[in-house]
N, C-alpha and C positions, 0 to 999 in steps of 0.2 A: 634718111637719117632723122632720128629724133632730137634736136637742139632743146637744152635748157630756155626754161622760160624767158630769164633774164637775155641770154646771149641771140632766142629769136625777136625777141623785144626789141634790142640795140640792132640787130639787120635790119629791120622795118622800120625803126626811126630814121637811120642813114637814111635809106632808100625814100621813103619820104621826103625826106632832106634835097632827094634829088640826086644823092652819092651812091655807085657802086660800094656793096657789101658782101663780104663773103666769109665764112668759117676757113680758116687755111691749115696745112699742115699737119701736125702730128693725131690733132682731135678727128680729123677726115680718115687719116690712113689705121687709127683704131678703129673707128665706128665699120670701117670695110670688114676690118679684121675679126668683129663680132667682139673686140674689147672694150671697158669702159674708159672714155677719155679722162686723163688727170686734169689737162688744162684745154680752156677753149680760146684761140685764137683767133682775131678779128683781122682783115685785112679790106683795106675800104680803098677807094679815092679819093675821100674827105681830106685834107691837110690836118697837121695837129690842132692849129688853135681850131678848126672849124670843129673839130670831135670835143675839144673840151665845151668850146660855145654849144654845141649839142647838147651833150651830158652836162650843162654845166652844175645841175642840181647836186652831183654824183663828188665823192670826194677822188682826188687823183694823185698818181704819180709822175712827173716829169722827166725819169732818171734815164728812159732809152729815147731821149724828145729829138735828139740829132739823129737817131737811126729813122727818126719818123713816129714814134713808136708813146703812145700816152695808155698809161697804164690806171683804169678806172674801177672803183672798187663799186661792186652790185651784192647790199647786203652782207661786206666784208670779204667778199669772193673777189680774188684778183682777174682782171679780166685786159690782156692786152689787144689794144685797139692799133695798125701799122699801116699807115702809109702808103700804096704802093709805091714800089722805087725801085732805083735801078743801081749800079754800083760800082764803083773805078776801081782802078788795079789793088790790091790786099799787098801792101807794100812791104807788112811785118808776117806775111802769110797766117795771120788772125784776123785784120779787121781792113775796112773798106779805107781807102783813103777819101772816096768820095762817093757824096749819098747824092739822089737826085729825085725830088719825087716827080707827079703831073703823071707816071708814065702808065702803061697799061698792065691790067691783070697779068698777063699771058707774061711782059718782061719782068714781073714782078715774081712769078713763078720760076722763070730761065733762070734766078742767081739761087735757087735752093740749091741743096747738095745730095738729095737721090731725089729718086723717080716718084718713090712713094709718098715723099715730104711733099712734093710740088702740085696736090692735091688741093680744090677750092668746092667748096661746094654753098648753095644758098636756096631758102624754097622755092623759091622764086625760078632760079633758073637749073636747077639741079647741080649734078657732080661734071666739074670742072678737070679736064683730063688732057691736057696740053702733051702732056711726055710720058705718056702711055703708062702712068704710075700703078693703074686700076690694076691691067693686066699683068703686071710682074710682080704684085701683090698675088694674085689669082695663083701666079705660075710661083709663087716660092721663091722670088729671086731679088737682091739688091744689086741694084744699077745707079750709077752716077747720075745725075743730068747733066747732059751733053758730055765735053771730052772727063774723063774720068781725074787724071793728070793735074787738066786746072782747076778742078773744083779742088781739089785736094792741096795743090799751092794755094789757092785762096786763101783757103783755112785750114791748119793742119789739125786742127782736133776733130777735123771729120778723119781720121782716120781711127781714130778710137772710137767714134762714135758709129761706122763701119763695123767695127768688132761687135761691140756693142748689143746692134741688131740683130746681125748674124747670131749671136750666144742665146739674145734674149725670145728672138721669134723664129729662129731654126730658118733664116732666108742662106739661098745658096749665091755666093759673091759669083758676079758677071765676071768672066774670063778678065776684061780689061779692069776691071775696079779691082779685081785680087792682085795683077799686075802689079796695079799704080799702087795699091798699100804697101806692096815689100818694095817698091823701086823708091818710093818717096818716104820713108820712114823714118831718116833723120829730122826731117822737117818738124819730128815731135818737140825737138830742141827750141822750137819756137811758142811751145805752148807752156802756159803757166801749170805747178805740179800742179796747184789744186784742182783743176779741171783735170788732169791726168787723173788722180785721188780718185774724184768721182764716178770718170768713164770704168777705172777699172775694177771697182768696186761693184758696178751696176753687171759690169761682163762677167763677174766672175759668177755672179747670183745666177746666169742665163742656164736654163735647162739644156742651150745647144754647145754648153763652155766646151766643152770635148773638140769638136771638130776645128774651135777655133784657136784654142792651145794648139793643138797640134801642129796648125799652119804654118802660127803666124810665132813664133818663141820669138823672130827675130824682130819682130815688131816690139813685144816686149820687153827685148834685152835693152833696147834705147834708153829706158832710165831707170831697167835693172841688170843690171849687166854682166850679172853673176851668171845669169840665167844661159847665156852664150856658149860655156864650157861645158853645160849639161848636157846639151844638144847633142844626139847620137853619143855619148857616154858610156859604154858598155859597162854592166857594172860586174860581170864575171863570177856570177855566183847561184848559187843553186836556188836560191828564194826569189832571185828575180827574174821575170821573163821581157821585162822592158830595157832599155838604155834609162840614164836617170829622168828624162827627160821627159818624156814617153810616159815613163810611171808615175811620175809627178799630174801629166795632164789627166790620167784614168785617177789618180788619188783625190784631186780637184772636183773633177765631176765625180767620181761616187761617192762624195760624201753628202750631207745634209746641204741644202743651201744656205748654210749661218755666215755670214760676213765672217767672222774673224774665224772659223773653219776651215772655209777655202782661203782668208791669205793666208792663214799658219802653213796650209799644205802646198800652197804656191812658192812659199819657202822652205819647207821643213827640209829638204834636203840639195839645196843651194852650197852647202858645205862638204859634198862630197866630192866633186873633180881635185881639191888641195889635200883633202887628205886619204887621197886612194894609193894603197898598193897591195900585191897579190903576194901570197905565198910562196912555201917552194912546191908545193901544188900545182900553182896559178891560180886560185882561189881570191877571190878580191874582197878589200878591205878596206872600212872608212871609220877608224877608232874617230872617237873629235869631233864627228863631222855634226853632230847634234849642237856643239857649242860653239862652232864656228857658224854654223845658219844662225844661230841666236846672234852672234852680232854683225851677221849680214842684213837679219831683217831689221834690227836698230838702226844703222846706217840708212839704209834704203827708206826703210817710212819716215825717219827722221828727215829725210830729204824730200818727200813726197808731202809732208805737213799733216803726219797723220797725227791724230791726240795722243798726248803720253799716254792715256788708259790703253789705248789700242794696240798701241808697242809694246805695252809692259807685259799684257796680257795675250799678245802674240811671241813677243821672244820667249816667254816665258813655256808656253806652250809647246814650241820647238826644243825647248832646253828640255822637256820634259818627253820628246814623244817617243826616244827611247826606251823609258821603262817598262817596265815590265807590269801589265796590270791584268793581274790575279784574284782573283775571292782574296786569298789570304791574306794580301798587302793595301786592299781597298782601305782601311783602314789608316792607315803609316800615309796612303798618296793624299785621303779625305782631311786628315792631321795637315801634310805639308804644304797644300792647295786650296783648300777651300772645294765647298760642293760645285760653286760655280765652273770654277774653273778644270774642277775635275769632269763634270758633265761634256767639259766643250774637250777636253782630253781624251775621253771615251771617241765622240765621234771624230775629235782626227785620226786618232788611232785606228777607227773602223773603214774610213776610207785613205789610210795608208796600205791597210791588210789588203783590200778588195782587190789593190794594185800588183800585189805581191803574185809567184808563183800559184796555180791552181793547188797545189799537192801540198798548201801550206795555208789556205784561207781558207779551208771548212773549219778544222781545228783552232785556228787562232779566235776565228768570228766566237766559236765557242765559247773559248776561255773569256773574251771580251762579256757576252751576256753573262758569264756566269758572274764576273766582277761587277755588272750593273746591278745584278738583282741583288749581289750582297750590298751594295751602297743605297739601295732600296731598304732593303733592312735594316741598315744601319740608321738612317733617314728616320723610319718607322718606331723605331727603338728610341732615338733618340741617345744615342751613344755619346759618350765624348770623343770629339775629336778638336776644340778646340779650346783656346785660354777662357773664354767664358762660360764652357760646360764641366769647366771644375768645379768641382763641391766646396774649394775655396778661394780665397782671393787674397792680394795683397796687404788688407788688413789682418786678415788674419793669423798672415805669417809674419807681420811685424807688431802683432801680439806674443808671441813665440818668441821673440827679441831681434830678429833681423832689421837691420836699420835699411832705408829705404836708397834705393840704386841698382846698380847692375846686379849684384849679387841675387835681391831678390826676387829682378822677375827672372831670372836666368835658373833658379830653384824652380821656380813655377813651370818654368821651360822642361824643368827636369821631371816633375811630379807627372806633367803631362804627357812624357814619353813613355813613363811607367805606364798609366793606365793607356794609352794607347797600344801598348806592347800587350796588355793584360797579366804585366805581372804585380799592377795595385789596382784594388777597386777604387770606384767612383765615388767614395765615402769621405764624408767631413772627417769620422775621427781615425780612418786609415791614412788621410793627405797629413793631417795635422802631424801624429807622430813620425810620420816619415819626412816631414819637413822640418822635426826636431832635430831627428837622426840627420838627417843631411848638414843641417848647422852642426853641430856638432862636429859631424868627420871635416866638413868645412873649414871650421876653427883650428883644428888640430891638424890639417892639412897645410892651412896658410891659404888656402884656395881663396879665387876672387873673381871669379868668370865661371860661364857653365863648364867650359872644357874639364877646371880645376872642380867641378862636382863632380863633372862626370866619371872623371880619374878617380877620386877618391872614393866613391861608392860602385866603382867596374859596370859603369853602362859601356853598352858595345859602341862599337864604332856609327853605328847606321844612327842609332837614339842622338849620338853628337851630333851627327851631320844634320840632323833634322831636325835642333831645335838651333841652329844654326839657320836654316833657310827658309823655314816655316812663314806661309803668308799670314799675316795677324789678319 
């Protein structure tokens, strides 16, 4: 292994010192893996004050100093320094009740939680391989250290963090550690969401998420629990060849790995088991089920402590994955969303399609490029599609006499459906007079909102609704 200057630097000082040192853990089981380590971990015999008295030149942190654990900054690079130690019963199945250090490498490795983790290695004495981590690295497989059961009562966010591996490095779960995740899965109820947050976020990103959706939903359903009804779901219709559940996990993985892509599509159809029924056909059907997932996934990340941006812009994604996206309407969707969030629409839409029937995703993926490269063009062009690619503005319609308030950005609203519609050019003196016209019938209508412009001058129904829900 190649060790950073700094972190072979701090082993040979220890060692000097006359203290066992060792790199442990995640940085060991990349560097096997032929990946670059994010972080490097130090595990010595040293006690804490004797690491900081070492480094004492080095600025530090003290905040995991009861786990053992002094955290020394090298050049502004976090570098944790731990104890070895040993550990008492996990009372709240997260954290140790009691720490004990003095003890040896080898018991210091027995309380990790896989095989792969419990990896040491130093130049000095080479790779450090207590519990055979090396080889089930070698052979593809995640294994517990020792009984699988109570490493997992210890701490129950190794069981996300189980998934996790599995999604992200395509390891195959050991007969008894797949056991113990579906038998011990409540146990998630003891772990804070935010770490929930983040394990599931990091699994969802994994190139191997397919095999572990698949297994594990009921793992999942623990703190979403919508999820439970999808399960074997048949959805009775000619477009699908999956249960809802089933198509959700192939939607997931084929779409792009963008965070808020695959949760949109971990949710987008969560609202179907409430509002399914079949014809006289038997033919199935889920009118709704787009705006019921949109406020299952408010619920849900709201309870998981996700950022309002990420909600807003997931529910909102879901509200939307229904539509219909066209060449023709690229336009009307780039008006009511935004490019951003129309881009991240394309690709849910493209890995809901992949999900779908065969005899129904060559054509669809179609029409989807075809609606890309028109939003390319449009892009390119420079089109209007929003209140600031108007050729005018609120001053200048309260030069025309409209006094300032709802009435007149809600005109503006209107002017804007027009040229998106293309039935008004993009021009100062075609917006102007038709924002005379508009006051005018306004006036004479009594109107006071867009509804009452839209009435008065016969915009269709779609131009209301849309300047109704339009993201500014």
């Amino acid at each position: 292994m190649q060790l950073p200057k700094d972190i072979q630097s701090a082993i040979e000082r220890l060692e000097a010192a006359g203290f066992e040192a060792f790199v442990v853990g995640g940085c060991v089981r990349d560097s096997l893996l032929g990946l670059k380590p994010h972080d490097w971990d130090i595990a010595t015999s040293a006690l804490p004050n004797q690491v900081k008295e070492l480094f004492s030149e080095l600025p530090f942190y003290e905040a995991g100093i009861a786990y053992g654990t002094v955290t020394l900054l090298f050049d502004g690079q976090a570098v944790e320094i731990t104890t070895f130690r040993s550990e008492g019963a996990y009372l709240d199945n997260r954290h140790p009740s009691q720490v004990n250090f003095g003890t040896s490498l080898k018991e210091d490795l027995a309380r990790r939680d896989f095989t792969m983790n419990a990896l040491a290695y130093s130049p000095q004495k080479g790779l450090v391989d207590v519990f055979g981590g090396a080889d089930d690295l070698a052979a593809g497989i995640l294994r517990a250290v020792g009984k699988a059961d109570e490493r997992l009562l210890e701490d129950a966010l190794r069981i996300m963090r189980a998934l996790r591996f599995a999604a992200n490095l395509g390891l195959e779960l050991e007969p008894g550690l797949r056991q113990a995740l579906h038998e011990n899965r409540a146990l998630l109820g003891h772990v804070s969401v935010e770490r929930i947050n983040s394990e599931l976020m990091r699994l969802l990103a994994g190139e191997q998420v397919l095999s572990v959706l698949l297994e594990f939903p009921d793992v999942l359903a623990v703190f979403i629990p919508e999820i439970a009804p999808t399960i074997g779901f048949e959805q009775c219709t000619q477009y699908h060849k999956y249960d809802v559940w089933t198509h959700t996990a192939y939607a997931v993985a084929g779409a792009v790995p963008n965070p808020l892509v695959r949760l949109t599509l971990l949710f987008h159809d969560l609202g179907k088991p409430s509002t399914f029924f079949t014809d006289e056909e038997g033919r199935g059907h889920f009118y709704g089920h787009d705006k019921v997932g949109e406020g299952i996934a408010r619920e849900r990340l709201l309870a998981l402590r996700f950022d309002r941006r990420t909600i807003d812009t997931v529910a909102g994604l879901i509200a939307h994955h229904q539509d219909k996206l066209r060449a023709e309407n690229v336009r009307r969707l780039l008006c009511r969303l935004g490019e951003k969030n129309l881009r991240l629409l394309i690709e849910v839409k493209r890995g809901d399609i992949v999900s779908h029937a065969d005899d129904f995703v060559s054509d669809r993926l179609d029409k989807l490029t075809e609606a890309e490269a028109e939003l390319e063009r449009l892009l390119i062009e420079e089109a209007c599609f929003a209140l600031r690619d108007l050729a005018v503005d609120g001053t200048d319609l309260q030069a025309l006499g409209y006094p300032q308030g709802r009435l007149l950005g809600e005109t503006l609203d209107a002017l804007l459906d027009r040229v998106v519609d293309e039935a008004l050019p993009n021009e100062r003196a075609a917006l102007l007079q038709a924002a005379a016209g508009l006051l005018r019938t306004a006036a004479g209508a009594g109107a006071t909102d867009a509804a009452g412009v839209a009435d008065a001058v016969g915009f269709t129904d779609a131009a209301k609704s849309a300047s109704k829900e339009r993201v500014r």
